[in-house]
C-alpha positions in Angstrom: -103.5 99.3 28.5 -101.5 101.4 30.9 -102.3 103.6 33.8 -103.0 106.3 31.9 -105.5 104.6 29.6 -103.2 104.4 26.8 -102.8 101.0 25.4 -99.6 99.8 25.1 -98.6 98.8 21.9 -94.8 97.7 22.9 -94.2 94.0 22.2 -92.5 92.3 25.5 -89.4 90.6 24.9 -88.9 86.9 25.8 -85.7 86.3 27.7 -83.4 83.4 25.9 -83.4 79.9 27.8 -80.7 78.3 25.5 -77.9 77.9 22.8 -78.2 78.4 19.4 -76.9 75.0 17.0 -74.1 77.5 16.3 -73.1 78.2 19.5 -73.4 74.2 20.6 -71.3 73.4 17.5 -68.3 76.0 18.8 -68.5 74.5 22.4 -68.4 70.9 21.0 -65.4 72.1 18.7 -63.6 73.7 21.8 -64.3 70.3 24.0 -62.2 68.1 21.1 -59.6 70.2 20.6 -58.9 70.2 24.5 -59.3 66.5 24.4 -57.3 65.9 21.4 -54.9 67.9 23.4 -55.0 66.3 26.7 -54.9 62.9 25.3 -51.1 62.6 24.9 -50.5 63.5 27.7 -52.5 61.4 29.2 -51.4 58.3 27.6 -47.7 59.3 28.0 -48.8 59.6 31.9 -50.5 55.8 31.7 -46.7 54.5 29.9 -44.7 56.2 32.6 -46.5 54.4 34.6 -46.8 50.8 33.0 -42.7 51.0 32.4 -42.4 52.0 36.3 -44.1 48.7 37.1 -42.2 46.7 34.4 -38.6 48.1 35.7 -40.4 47.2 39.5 -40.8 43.7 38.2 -37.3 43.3 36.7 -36.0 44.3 39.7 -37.7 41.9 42.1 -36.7 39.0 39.9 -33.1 40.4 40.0 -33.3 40.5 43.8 -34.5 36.4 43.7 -31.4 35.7 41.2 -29.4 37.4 44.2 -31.4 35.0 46.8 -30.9 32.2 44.7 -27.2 32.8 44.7 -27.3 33.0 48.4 -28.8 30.0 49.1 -27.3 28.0 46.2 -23.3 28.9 47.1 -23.0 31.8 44.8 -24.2 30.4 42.1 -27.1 31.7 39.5 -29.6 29.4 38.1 -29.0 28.1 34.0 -31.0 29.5 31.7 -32.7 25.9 30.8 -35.8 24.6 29.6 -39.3 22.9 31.3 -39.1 22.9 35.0 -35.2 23.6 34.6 -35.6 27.2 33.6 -33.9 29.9 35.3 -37.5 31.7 35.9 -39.0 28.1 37.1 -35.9 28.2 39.6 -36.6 32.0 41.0 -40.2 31.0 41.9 -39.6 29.8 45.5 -37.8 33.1 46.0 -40.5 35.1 44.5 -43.0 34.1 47.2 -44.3 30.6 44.7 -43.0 28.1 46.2 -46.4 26.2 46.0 -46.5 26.5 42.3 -42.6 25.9 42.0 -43.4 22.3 44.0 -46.9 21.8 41.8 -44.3 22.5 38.6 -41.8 20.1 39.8 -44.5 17.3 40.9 -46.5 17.5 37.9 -47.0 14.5 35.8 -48.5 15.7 32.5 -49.0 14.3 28.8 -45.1 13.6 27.8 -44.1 16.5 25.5 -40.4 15.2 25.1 -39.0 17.0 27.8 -41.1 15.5 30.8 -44.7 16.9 30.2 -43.9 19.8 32.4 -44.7 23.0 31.1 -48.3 22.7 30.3 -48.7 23.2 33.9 -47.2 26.3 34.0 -48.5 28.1 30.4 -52.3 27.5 32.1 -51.4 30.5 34.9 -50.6 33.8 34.2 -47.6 35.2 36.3 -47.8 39.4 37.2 -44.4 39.2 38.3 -42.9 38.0 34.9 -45.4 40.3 32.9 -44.7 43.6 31.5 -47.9 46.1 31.9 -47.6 47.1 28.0 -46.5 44.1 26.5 -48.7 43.5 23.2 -50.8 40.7 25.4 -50.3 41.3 29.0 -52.5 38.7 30.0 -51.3 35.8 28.0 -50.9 33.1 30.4 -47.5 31.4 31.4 -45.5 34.2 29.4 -42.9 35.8 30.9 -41.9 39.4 29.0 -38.3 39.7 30.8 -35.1 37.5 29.4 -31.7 36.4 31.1 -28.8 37.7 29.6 -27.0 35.2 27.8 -24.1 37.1 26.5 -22.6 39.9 23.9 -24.0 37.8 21.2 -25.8 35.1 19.9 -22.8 32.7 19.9 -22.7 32.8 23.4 -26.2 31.1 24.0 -24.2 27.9 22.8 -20.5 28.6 23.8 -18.7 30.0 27.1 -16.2 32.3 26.2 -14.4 33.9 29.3 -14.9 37.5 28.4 -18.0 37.5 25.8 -20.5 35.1 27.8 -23.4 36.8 30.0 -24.9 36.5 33.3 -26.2 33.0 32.3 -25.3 30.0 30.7 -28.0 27.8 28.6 -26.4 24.4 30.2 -24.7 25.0 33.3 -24.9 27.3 36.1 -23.1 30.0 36.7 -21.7 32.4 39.9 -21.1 35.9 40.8 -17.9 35.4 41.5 -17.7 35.0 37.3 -18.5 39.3 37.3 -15.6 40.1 39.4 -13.8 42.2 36.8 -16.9 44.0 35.9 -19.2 44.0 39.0 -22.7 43.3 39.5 -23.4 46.9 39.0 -22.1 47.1 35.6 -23.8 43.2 34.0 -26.8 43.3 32.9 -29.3 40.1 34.7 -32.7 40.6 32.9 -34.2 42.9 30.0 -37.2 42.6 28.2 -37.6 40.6 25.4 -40.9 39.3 24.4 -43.2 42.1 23.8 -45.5 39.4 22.1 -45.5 37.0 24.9 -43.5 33.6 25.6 -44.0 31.0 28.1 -41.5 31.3 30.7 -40.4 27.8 30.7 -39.9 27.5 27.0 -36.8 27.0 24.8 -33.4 29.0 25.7 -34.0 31.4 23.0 -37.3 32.8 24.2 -35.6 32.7 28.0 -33.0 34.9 27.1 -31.2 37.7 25.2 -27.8 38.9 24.0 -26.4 42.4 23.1 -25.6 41.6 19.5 -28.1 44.2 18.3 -29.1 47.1 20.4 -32.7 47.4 22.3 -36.0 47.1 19.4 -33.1 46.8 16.1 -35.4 45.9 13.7 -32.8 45.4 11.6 -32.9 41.7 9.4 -36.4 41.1 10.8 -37.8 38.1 8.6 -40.5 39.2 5.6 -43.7 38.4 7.3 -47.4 40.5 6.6 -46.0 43.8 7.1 -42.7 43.1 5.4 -39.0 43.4 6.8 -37.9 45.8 9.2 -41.4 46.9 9.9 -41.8 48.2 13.4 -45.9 48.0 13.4 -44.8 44.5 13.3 -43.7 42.3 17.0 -41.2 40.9 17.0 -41.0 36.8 17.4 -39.1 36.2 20.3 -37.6 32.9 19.4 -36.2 34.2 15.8 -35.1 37.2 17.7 -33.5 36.9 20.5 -32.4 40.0 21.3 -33.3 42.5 23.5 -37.2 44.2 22.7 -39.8 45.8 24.1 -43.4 47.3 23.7 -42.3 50.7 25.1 -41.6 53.7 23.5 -38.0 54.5 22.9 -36.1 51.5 25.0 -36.0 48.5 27.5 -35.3 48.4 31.2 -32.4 46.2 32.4 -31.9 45.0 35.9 -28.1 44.6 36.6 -26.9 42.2 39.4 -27.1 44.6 42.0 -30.7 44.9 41.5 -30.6 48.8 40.4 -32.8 49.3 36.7 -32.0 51.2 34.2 -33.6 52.4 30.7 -31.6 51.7 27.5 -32.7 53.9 24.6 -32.8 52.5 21.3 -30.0 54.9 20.4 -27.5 53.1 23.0 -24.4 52.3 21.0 -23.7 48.6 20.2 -20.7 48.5 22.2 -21.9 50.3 25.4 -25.0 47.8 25.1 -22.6 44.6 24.9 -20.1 46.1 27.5 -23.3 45.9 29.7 -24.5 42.4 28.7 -20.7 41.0 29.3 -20.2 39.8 32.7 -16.3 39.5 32.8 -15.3 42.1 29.9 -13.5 44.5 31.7 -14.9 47.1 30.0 -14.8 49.9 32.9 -14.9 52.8 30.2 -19.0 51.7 29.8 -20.0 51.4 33.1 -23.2 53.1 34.3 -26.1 53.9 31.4 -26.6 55.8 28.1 
């Protein structure tokens, strides 16, 4: 009833407190397609990242190949086996020292080639790990390679102008890259995007440039069949170089600089790079 003794008949309407299942629905709709959105980017932010590390790491090891030479009268460590790997070799120069003498002291079961190595596979190493390697905490693995050469002759020859930075038997110098310069021969890529110990056989320790970076090419039938590239690669049955990232390797050159080599890089710019006495000035530099 109101002032005027009239009753009020008028209903009073109740103010709304919340959102209808439609609304909720289109605001839950909205939130995904943002997401879905967002999330490339995102994860293309989280590889630029992971491959800024891994070129940081390929550099560092290319700076103790360039110590090593220093100390050792120009020369560069072999690309060896067991405690006589080339990565074995860098560790005092890579702040390890302590686990470069445990390596070298270490009296283990006898494996054939002095029991050495299950030492080292029982530690995982950051410096010799890529960030988006398949397995980036596999332990002992190293994902980087030393460049053995234009091809995969050279991992068991030494021809003048075709061989790499490295040798599989003997050691080689910088003095050997005078024609092309350190800035133009290639020290280190990637190779094993599934992981191998760093102290294993010479084709898991190194590469060469007879197939560009990730050529799938001739891959052995395994579950997924050939030339399937939801497949990694096996980095003893190919040894050349390969990668988890998107669209390329990195590659530290003598001089320490890194570059990124696109899967698209021609096959004879790649092997110019992975030469280390070719001559071949017209390929200098990255593509």
């Amino acid at each position: 009833m109101n002032n005027s003794g009239k009753v009020n008949t008028g209903k009073v309407k109740k103010s709304r407190t919340g959102f209808t299942l439609v609304e909720l629905l289109v605001v839950i709709a909205i939130i995904g397609i943002l997401a879905s959105m967002l999330m490339p980017a995102i994860n293309s932010a989280r590889e630029s990242a992971r491959s800024a590390q891994c070129g940081s790491n390929s550099r560092n090891i290319a700076l103790a190949a360039n110590s090593y030479s220093q100390q050792n009268k120009d020369r560069l460590p072999m690309i060896g086996t067991g405690t006589g790997s080339g990565f074995v070799e860098l560790l005092p120069y890579l702040e390890m020292s302590n686990l470069y003498d445990m390596m070298r002291n270490f009296q283990g079961e006898d494996d054939g080639s002095g029991g050495t190595t299950t030492y080292s596979a029982s530690k995982k190493l950051p410096i010799f790990v890529c960030p988006s390697a398949i397995d980036p905490d596999l332990a002992g693995q190293s994902n980087y390679a030393m460049n053995g050469g234009q091809d995969e002759a050279e991992f068991t020859t030494e021809t003048a102008k075709g061989r790499g930075a490295f040798h599989p038997s003997k050691k080689t110098g910088l003095s050997l890259m005078a024609k092309d310069g350190l800035m133009n021969t290639i020290f280190y890529s990637e190779k094993q995007a599934n992981g191998a110990v760093c102290n294993s056989d010479t084709n898991s320790g190194a590469f060469h440039g007879g197939k560009t970076p990730n050529d799938y090419t001739g891959m052995p039938p395994d579950e997924g069949g050939v030339d399937d590239p939801n497949d990694p690669f096996n980095s003893a049955t190919e040894p050349h170089a390969h990668s988890n990232h998107p669209g390329g390797v990195n590659a530290a050159f003598g001089d320490a600089h890194v570059g990124f080599y696109s899967n698209d890089v021609t096959l004879d710019h790649w092997q110019a790079l992975t030469t280390a006495n070719g001559g071949e000035a017209e390929f200098a530099g990255s593509e």
